[in-house]
N, C-alpha and C positions, 0 to 999 in steps of 0.2 A: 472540660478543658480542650480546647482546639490544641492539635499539634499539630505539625508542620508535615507531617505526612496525612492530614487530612484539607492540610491547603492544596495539598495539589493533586487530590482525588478527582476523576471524571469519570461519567456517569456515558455511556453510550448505547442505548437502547435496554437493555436487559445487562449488559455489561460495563463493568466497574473495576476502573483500571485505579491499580495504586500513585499513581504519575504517566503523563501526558506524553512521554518518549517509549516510541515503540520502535523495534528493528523490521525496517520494509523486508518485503520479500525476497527472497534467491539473495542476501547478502549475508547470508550465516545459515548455507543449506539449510535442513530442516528445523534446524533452531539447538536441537540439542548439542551440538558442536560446540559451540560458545563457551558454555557450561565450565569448559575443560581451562579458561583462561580470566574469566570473571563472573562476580556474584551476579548470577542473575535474577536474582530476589532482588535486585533494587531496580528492574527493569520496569517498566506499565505494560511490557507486553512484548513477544515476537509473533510476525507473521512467519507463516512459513513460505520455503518454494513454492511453486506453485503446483498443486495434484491434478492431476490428469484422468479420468477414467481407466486409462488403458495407459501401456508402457512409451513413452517416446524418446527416439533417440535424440532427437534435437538437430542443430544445425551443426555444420562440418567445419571443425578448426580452419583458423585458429578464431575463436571467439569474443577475445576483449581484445581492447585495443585502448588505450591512455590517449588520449586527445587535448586539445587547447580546453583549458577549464571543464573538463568534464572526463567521462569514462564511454565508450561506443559500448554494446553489447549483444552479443548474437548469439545467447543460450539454443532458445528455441525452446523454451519449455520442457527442457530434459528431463524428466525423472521415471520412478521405476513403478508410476500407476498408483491407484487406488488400493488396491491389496495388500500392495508393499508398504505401503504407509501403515496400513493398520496391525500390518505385522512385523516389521518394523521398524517404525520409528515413533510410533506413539509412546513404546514405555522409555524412551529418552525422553520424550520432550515432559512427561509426569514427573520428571524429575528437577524441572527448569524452576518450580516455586514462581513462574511467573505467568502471566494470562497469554493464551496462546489462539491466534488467530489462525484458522487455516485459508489460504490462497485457494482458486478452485480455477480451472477454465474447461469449457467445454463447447464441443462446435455446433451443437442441439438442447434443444431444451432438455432433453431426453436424458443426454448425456446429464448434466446440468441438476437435473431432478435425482439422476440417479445418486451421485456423490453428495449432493444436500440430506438426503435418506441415510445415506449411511453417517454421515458425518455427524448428524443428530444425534445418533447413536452412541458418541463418544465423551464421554464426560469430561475429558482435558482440554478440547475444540472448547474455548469461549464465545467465537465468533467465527463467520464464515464472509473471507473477501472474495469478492466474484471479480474476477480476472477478467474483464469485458474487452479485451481488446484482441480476441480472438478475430480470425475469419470468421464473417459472417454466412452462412448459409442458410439460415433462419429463412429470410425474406429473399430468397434469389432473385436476378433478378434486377437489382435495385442499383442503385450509384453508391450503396456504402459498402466498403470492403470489408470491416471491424464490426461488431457486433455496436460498442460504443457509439459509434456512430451513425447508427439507426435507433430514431426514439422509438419505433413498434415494437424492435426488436428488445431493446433495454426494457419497455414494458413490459411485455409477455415473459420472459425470463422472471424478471422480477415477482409479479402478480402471482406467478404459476409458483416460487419457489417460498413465497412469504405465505401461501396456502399451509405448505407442510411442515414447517420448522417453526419453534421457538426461540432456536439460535439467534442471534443480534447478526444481520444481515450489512452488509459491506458493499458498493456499489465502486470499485476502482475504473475512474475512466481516462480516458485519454484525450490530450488535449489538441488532437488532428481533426477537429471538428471546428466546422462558420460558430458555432455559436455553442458551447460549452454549458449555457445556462440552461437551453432548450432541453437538453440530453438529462441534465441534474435535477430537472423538474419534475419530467418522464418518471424517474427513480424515483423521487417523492413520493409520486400520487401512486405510482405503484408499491408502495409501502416499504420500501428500505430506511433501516435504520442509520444509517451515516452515508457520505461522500468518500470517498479518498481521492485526491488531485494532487499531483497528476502520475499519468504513467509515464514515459516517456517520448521520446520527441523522436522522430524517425533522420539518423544523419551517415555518413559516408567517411570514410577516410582512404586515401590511395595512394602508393608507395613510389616515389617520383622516378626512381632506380629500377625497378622491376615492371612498374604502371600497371599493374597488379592491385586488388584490393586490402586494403588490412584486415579484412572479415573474411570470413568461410564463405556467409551468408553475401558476402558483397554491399547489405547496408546492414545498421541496425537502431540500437536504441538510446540517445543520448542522455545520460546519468550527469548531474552534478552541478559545480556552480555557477558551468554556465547558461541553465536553465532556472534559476533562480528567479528571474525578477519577470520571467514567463510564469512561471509557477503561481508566484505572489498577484499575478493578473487575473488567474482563473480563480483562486481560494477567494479573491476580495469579489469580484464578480459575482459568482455563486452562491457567498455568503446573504448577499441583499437580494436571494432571489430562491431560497429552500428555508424553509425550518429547521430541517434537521442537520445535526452535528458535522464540521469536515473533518474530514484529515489529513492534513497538509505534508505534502512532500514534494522534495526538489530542487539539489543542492545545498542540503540543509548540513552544514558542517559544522557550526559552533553553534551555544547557546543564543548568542546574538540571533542567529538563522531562523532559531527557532521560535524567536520571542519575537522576528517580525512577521513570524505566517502567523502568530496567534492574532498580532495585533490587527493585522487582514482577515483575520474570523476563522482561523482552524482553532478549534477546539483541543487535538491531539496533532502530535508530527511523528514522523516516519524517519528512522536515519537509515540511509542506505548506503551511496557511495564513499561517505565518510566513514565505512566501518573497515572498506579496504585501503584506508590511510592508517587511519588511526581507531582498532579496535578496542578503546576506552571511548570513542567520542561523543554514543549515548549516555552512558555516567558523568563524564565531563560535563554535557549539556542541561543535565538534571538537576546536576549543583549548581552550575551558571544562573536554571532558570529561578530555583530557591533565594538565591544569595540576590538575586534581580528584583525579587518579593522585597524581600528585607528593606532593600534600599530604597524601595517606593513606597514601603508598608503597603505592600497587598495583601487583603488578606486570602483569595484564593485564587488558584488560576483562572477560576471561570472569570474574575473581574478585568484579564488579560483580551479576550479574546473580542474579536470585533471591535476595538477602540481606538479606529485608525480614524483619524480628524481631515478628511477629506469634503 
């Protein structure tokens, strides 16, 4: 007998998420936080912040900032390294009952190979997302500043990191690139198991009184809805142009959000900004996308995704 929580099972590489709603990264720190205000057994999944090799302090307050339909954001990759995670914050997140993604950035392959090595190593890590939108230093040099944005570079990280892991491999890119499809193809052939799209969008906010920035950083990273229908350009894009699995994020706030990236070819979505409105929104979104079954009689979510009549 099918039951309803095997309608909405997805399969991503070596990984098998209970439902399609996952919490993006750096919006419920390491993840175990959550825990403390809802079930997180009915989740598909959190990614975490994002781990670093080494410790970094990040960018200098003040760092968010509420914008016209969206969220700015000027972290900076804050956290307290690869160590500190494994000691800890890994036995919270053993305690989530749900699948757990770990975020990774690094500004070298080196770096890159080293945290994929250990990360192996951990049996609560389900998957490993590769945070590509660091500085590029790979290929000096060159006209791309983001690693993202150099397909040699997106290769070579890839190829080198799909050698030593059997972890299900995560390919996050950003959407500051002429052509998006070029970049997700690179990932392909270099053997990554899914896309995630998108990262964010690089924007400004400035205080008319002080003419002063709103950021520490002076720019940062545009969160919410109103990158939405940017988002839904790259996912549908993309879709008619890899194989393998996306994962759709960006401005993703209700179930409806989320039921139109599928229908643009994400497989899985990501709630991010919405978790700092409304920290039920991925539950909410889960039941939205069930009760949306019902009402079409689907029978699973894969029959959701890619079925946009263009």
């Amino acid at each position: 007998m099918v039951t309803t929580q095997d309608k909405l099972q997805v399969k991503i590489g070596n990984l098998e998420l209970k439902n399609p709603v996952i919490l993006a990264s750096g919006t419920c720190g390491f993840g175990s936080e959550i825990k403390d205000f809802a079930d997180t057994g009915k989740l598909g999944g959190i990614v975490t912040k994002t781990i670093t090799l080494t410790k970094r302090e990040g960018n200098p307050p003040p760092r968010v900032f509420e914008t016209t339909g969206g969220l700015l954001n000027s972290i900076g990759l804050d956290n307290d390294g690869f160590k500190n995670f494994v000691f800890e914050k890994v036995s919270g997140l053993e305690k989530l009952r749900t699948t757990v993604i770990a975020s990774i950035a690094g500004n070298t392959v080196g770096e890159f190979v080293k945290l994929v090595t250990g990360l192996s190593g951990i049996p609560v890590v389900g998957a490993i997302e590769l945070n590509l939108s660091c500085p590029n230093v790979i290929h000096k040099g060159t006209r791309f500043n983001l690693l993202s944005q150099d397909e040699k570079a997106v290769k070579k990280i890839i190829s080198k990191l799909r050698g030593i892991t059997q972890k299900t491999l995560i390919a996050k890119l950003s959407p500051n690139v002429t052509d998006i499809k070029k970049i997700a193809r690179a990932a392909e052939t270099a053997g990554i198991d899914a896309i995630s799209l998108i990262n964010t969008y690089p924007g400004l906010a400035a205080d008319i009184h002080t003419m002063k920035p709103r950021l520490g950083g002076v720019t940062g990273g545009l969160s919410g809805p109103a990158i939405k229908p940017l988002a839904l350009k790259c996912v549908w894009d993309v879709y008619r142009s890899v194989g393998v699995p996306i994962i759709g994020a960006g401005g993703i706030m209700t179930w409806e959000d989320a039921v139109e990236f599928m229908i643009c070819g994400a497989a899985v979505v990501q709630v991010g900004t919405a978790n700092f409105v409304n920290p039920k929104a991925p539950f909410e979104i889960t039941e939205g996308i069930k009760k949306y079954m019902k009402a079409k009689k689907i029978k699973s979510v894969k029959d959701i995704v890619g079925t946009l009549k263009a």
